[in-house]
N, C-alpha and C positions, 0 to 999 in steps of 0.2 A: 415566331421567336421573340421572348424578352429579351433583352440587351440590356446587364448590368454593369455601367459602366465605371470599371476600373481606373480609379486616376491614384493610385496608391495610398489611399486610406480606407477602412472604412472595414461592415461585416456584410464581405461579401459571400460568404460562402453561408450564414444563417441565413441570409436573403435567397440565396440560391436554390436553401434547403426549402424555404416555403414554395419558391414560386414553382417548386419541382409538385410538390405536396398538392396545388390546387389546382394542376396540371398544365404546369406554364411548359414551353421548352426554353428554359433560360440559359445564354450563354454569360459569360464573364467576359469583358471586351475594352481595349482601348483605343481598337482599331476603326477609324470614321467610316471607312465604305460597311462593318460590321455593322455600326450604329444605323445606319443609313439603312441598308437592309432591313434591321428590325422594325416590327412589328408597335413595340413600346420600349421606354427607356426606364431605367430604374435609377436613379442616382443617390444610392448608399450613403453614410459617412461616419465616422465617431472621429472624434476628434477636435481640433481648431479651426475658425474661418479663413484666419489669413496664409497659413500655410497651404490650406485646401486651395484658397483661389489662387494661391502661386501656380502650384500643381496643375491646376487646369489651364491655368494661360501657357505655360509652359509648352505645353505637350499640344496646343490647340484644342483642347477636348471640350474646352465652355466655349470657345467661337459653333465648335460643330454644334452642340445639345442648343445653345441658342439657335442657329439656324433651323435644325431639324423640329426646334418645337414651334419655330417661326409658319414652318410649311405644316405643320398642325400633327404634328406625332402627337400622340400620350405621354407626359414625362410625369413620374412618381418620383419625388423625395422625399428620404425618407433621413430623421435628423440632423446631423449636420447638412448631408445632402439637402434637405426642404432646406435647411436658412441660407442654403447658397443659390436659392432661387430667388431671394429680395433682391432688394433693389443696394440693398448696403446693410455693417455690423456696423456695431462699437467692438466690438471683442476684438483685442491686439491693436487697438488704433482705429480708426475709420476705413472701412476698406470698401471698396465697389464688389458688390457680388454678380449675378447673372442676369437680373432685373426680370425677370419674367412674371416674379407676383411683386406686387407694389407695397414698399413698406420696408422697416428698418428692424433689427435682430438687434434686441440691446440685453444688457444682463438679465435674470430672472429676478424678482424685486420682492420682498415679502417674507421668503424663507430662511427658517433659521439653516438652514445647511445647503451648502453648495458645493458640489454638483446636487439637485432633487434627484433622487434615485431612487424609481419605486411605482407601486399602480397609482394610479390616480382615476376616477372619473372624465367621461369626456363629455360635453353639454353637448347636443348637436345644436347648433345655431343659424345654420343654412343648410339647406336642400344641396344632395351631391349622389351622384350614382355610388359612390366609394359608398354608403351610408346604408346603401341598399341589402335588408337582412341585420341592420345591426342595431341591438334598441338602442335609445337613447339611454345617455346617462353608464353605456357600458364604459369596466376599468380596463384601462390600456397602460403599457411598463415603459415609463422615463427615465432617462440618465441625461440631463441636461444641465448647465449653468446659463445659457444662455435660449432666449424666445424670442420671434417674432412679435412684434405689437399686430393688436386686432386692424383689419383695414377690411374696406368691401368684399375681400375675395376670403375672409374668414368664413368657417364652416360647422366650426368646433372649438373649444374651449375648456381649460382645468383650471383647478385652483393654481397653479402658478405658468400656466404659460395660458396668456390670451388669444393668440391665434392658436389652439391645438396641432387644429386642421386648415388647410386653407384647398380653393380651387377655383379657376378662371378658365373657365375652357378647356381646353386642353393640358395644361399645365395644373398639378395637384401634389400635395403632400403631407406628411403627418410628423409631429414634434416625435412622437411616442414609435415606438419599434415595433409596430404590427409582427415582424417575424419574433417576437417575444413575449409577444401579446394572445398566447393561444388562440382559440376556434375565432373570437372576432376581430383576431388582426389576420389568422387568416383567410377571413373571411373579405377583409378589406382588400389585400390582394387577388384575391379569386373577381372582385367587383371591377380592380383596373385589369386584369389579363382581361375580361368579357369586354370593356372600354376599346380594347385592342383590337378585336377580334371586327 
């Protein structure tokens, strides 16, 4: 079982549609012993950081996903969800995120328009199982305003967001919406359910 964890943002039900697609059993969950049970964790989001990580402190749901990725689960983030995995934004003020990838989520710098929304190329720039089956240089679909900056645990890269991709172990994510991303974003998911398994 994936475990997509519901902290009330985010598209969870496109996410739900893929990991049904590459044969996940995904539930929708905000419940800890749930979380705890699964298998891997998904952590969704669209939206803002700092109302995200109210949300999650709120309800306890970022104490559990830290812990649970502490004891070495699989955690996928995927946009806002991946930049609530640094360590801290600039978006709405300075805020403390999840800290499980190391590094800072500040504006997207460069582009004439903001939010970036649209395909972009991804460089591969590190070695990752997610990566596995997918050429380099494939387009993956962005809606972002804001990116992680590149740090050791980068994987991947576009013209406007420098960490694309990132992943440390257990803990991995992607700027860009694999479940929007046809056959190689769902192909990126197919790579973390097998991470799972």
């Amino acid at each position: 079982m994936i475990a997509i964890v519901d902290y009330g943002v985010g598209n969870l039900r496109s996410v739900e549609r893929a990991l049904l697609h590459v044969g996940a059993e995904p539930v929708i969950t905000a419940d800890p012993d749930e979380l705890s049970r699964a298998d891997g964790l998904v952590l969704p989001g669209v939206g803002a950081f700092a109302p995200a990580v109210e949300k999650l402190s709120r309800n306890g749901l970022g104490r559990c996903i830290v812990e649970l990725a502490h004891r070495g689960k699989p955690v996928l983030g995927v946009c806002l969800g991946y930049q609530l995995l640094f360590d801290e934004s600039t978006e709405g003020g300075l805020n403390e995120g999840l800290g499980l990838l190391p590094g800072r989520v500040g504006q997207v710098e460069g582009s004439p328009h903001l939010p970036v929304i649209g395909w972009s190329r991804v460089r591969q720039t590190g070695p990752s199982p997610l990566w596995a089956g997918v050429a380099d240089d494939s387009y993956f679909y962005f809606v972002h305003s804001y990116a992680p900056e590149a740090s050791e645990s980068t994987i991947g890269c576009s013209d406007h967001s420098p960490a694309a991709a990132a992943a440390r172990g257990n803990i991995m994510g992607t700027q860009f919406h694999p479940e929007k991303s046809g056959p190689d974003g769902l192909r990126i998911y197919q790579n973390f359910v097998a991470l799972c398994g």
